[in-house]
N, C-alpha and C positions, 0 to 999 in steps of 0.2 A: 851292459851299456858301454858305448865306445867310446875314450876321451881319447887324447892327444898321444897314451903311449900307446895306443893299438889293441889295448887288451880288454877286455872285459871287467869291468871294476863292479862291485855289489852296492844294492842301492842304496844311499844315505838316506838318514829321518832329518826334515829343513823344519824349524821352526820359523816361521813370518811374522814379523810382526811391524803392524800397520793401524794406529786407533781407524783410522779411516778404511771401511770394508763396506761392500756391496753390501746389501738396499741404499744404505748412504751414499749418497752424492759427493763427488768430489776426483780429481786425475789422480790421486797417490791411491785409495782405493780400488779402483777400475784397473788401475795400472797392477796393483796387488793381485787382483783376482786372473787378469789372463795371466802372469808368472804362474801362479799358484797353478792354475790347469794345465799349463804344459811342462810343469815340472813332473805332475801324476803322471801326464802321457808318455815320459822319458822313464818312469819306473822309480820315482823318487817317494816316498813317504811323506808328505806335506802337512803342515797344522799351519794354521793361524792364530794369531792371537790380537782381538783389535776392540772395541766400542763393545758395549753392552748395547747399540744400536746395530752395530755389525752382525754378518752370520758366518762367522769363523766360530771353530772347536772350541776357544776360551775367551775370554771376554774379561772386563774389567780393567784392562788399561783406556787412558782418555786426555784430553786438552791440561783439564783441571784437576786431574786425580795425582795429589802429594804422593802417593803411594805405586807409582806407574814401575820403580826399579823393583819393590820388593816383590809385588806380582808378580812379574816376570820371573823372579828369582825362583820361587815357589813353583812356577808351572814348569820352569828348567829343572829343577831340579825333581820333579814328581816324572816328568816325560824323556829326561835325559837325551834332548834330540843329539845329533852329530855333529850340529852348525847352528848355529839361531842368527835369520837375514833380516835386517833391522830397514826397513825406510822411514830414512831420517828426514822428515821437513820439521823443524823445531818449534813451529808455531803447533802441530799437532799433538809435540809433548809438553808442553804448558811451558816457554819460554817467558822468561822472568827475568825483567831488564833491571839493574839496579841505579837508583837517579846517583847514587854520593861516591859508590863504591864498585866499580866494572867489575873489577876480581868476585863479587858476589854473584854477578849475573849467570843464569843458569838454567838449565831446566830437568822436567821429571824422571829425566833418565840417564841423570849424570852416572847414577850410584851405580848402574846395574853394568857399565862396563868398566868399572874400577873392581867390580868384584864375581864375575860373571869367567868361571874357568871353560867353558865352552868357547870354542871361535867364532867370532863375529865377524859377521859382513855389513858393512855397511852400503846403503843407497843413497847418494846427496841427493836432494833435489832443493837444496837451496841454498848457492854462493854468490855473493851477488860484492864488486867493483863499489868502491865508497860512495858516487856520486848516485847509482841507483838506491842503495841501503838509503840515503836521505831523502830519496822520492817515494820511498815507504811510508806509509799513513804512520802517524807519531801515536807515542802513547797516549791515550784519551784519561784523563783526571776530570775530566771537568761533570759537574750536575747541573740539571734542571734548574735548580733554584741560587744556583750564582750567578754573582752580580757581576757588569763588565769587568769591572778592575781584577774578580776573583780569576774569571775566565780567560782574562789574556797575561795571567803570572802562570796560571796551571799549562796553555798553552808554551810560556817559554819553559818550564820545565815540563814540559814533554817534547821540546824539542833539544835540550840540554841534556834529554835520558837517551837519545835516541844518537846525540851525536857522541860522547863519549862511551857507547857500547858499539860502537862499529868492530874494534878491534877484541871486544872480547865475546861478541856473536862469532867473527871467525876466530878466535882460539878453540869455542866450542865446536867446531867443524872439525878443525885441525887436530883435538885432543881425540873426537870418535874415530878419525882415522888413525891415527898414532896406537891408541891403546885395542883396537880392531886388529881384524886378523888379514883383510882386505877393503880395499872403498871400490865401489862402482859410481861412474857419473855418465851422463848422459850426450857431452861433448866435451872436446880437447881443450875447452875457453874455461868448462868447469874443473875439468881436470886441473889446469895451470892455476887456476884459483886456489885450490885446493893446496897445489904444490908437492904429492908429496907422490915418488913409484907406484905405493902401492894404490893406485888408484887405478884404476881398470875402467876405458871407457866402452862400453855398451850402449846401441842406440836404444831409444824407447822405443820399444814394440809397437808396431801397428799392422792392421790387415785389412782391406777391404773384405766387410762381410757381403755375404750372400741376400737380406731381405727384399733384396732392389730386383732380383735374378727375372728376366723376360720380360722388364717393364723400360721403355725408353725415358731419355732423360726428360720429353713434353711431358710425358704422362705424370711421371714423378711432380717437375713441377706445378702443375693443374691441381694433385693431389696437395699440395703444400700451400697453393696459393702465390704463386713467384710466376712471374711472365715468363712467357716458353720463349721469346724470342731476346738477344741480345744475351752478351757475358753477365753472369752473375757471383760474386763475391761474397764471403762469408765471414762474418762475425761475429764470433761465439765465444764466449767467456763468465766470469762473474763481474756482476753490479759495481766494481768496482774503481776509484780513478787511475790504478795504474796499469788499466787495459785499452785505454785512451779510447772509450769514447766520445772524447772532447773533440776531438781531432775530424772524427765521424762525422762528427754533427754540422763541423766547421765548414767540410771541405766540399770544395764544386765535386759535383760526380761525374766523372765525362760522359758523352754522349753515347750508347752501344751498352752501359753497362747499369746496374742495379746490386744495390749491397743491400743485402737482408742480415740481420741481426737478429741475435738472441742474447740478454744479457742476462744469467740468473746468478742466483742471491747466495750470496756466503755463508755458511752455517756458523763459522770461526769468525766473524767480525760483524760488527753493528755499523759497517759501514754501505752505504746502499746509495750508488752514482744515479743518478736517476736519468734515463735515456731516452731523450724524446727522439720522435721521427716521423715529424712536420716535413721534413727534404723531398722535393722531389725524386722518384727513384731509389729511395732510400723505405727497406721495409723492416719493421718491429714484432717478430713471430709473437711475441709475449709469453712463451711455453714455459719460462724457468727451466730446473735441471732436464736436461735429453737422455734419456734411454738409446741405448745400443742401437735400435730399428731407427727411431728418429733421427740422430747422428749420421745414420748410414744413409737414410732417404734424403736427408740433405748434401753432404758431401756426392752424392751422388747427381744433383741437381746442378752441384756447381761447377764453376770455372775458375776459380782462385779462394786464398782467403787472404785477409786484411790483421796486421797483429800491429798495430802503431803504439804498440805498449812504454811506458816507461820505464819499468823493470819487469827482465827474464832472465831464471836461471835455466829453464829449459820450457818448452812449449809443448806440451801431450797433443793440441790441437794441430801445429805445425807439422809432426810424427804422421797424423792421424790425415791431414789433406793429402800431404806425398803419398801417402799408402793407396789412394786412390786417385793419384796421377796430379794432383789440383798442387800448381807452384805459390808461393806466399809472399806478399809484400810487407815486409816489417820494419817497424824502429833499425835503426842502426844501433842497435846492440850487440854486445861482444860474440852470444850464442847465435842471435842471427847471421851475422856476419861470419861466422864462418860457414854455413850452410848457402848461404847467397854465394859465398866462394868458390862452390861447385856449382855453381848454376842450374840451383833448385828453387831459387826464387830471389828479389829483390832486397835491398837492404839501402833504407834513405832515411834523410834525416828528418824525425821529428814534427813534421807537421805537415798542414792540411794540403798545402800546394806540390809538396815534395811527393806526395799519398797519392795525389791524383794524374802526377806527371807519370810516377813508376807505374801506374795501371793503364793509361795508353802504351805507353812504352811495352809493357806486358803483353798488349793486344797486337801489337805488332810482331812482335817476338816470339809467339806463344808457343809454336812444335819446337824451337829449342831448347826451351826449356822443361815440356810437357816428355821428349827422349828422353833428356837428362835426369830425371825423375822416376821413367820406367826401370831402368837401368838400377837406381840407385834404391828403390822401394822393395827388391830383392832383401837388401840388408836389414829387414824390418821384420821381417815374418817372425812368428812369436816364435816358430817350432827353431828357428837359427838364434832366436835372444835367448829360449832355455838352453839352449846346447852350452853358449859363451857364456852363461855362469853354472851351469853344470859344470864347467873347463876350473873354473874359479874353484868353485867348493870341493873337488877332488883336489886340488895342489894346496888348500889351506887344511884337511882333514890330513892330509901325506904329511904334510907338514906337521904339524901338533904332534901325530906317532912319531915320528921320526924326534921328536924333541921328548918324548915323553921314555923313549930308548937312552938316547943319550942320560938323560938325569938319572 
């Protein structure tokens, strides 16, 4: 295998661990499962370790499981991989907000890199700027059988939980990269969040697949049910409000064009936005979670996609349009905006008029931004995302020998 110094290096054993793993629904999953197969194809030794719902090698870590660090401890130490590559989205390790005490606040897998002698890689896929963290759903106290006054005290302290744990959600970012051997983030906006060298930006992998191969874009949409004529826009996310769509529902849709939607349901939260689509021009697939084919036969169908979200630390759907040419209208947020930077798609503000001005605007515009995009969707191919943390794990494994000489 070839890295950086020219020579031939012997393959490492990567332990993965992601509770979220294929049959399961979810972008931290999906996103684990192409790594995991083009690290095999590169000659790497792979395991998983994710969800007793997952189909990775070991199982047993989860959302709610108290015991997710000593697990890991155990399979590390029975499998003794090389590296063990951690994707951290903290709500999937049982993130535990404290109301009185921030320094309490934590989650299920503080213990295992305070005591974890193997190197660890980390993956962020979640930093997010204070004013997004408070458009994050608040912690929910509240029952069915309270009374107004119960439910609007439980509501200020879940919004009292939610604002003095801003700074120690990012400590816990800060501390997996400190005491890690490396961080990977998904843009330069997460990186600087993040704050710290060792952070290593890698885009998110994407590719256009093959299931669409000999079928034109009419036929596609005919099978889907989407008008064959005029621009179509895409919508796809979870059920819930900070994928805005509020904003969807609000906004005139200009003439020439039709957004179809798909909103499916979060496994991790009891929160469920409910998404009508009365709108003229405006379509409701109703599929919930998409499979690999269905994702491909849509993206394939379209012409843009639509992300008016309230918070984003990184977009897999965003990744996932460029890869098959389609430029994106988003919030003006920090991640989008830097991607709108290169003239991969739009970046406005906030609501329904600004949504509708950037997709004429878009229609107008569209082969300069549809080059800018071929060009740039190079940088995405899975087999070039394993290489850049293959590059990663050979300089943190060099690393450890080389310190393990010294002592």
């Amino acid at each position: 295998m070839l890295v950086e110094t020219g020579h031939i290096d012997p393959p490492l054993s990567i332990l993965l661990v992601s509770p979220e793993y294929p049959p399961m629904p979810g972008g931290v999953g999906r996103y684990t499962s192409h790594l995991k197969d083009n690290l095999i194809e590169m000659g790497f030794s792979v395991q998983v370790i994710c969800d007793k719902r997952g189909n990775g090698e070991f199982s047993g870590i989860g959302q709610h499981n108290p015991r997710n660090s000593e697990i890991l401890m155990e399979i590390v130490e029975r499998i003794n991989p090389d590296l063990v590559h951690i994707q951290y989205e903290p709500g999937l390790y049982g993130l535990r907000l404290d109301m009185l005490n921030p320094a309490r606040t934590c989650t299920n897998i503080d213990k295992f890199y305070e005591s974890c002698k193997v190197p660890i890689v980390t993956t962020f896929h979640s930093a997010y700027p204070f004013r997004q963290w408070m458009s994050l759903p608040i912690p929910n106290y509240e029952r069915l059988n309270d009374t107004y006054v119960v439910r609007k005290v439980k509501r200020m302290i879940s919004f009292w939980t939610k604002l003095i744990n801003y700074y120690s959600f990012h400590s816990l970012n800060k501390e997996k990269l400190a005491k890690g051997a490396a961080g990977i983030s998904f843009s330069e906006f997460m990186s600087r969040m993040l704050g710290d060298q060792k952070c290593n930006v890698i885009f998110h992998g994407a590719e256009k697949q093959d299931y669409t191969s000999n079928r034109s874009k009419a036929d596609l949409r005919k099978s889907c049910s989407i008008p064959v004529h005029g621009r179509i826009a895409l919508a796809l996310g979870y059920a819930t409000a900070t994928k805005g769509w509020d904003v969807i529902q609000k906004m005139e849709i200009p003439d020439g064009w039709t957004i179809v939607i798909n909103a499916s349901k979060n496994e991790y939260s009891h929160e469920d936005f409910p998404v009508r689509s009365s709108k003229k021009n405006l379509i409701n697939l109703h599929r919930d979670f998409l499979n690999e084919k269905q994702l491909c036969e849509l993206f394939s169908c379209a012409d843009a996609v639509i992300l008016p979200y309230k918070v984003s630390s990184g977009s897999g759907i965003m990744f996932d349009a460029l890869s098959y040419g389609l430029p994106f209208i988003a919030t003006k947020l920090g991640f989008f905006v830097e991607f709108a930077s290169h003239d991969l798609g739009i970046a406005v503000d906030r609501n329904p008029k600004e949504i509708s001005n950037a997709m004429m605007y878009l229609d107008r515009n569209y082969d300069k931004y549809v080059d800018k995009i071929n060009e740039f969707s190079m940088k995405l191919n899975w087999e070039q995302i394993a290489k850049e943390h293959a590059e990663i794990y050979y300089r943190v494994v060099k690393r450890k020998k080389e310190q393990a000489v010294t002592v």
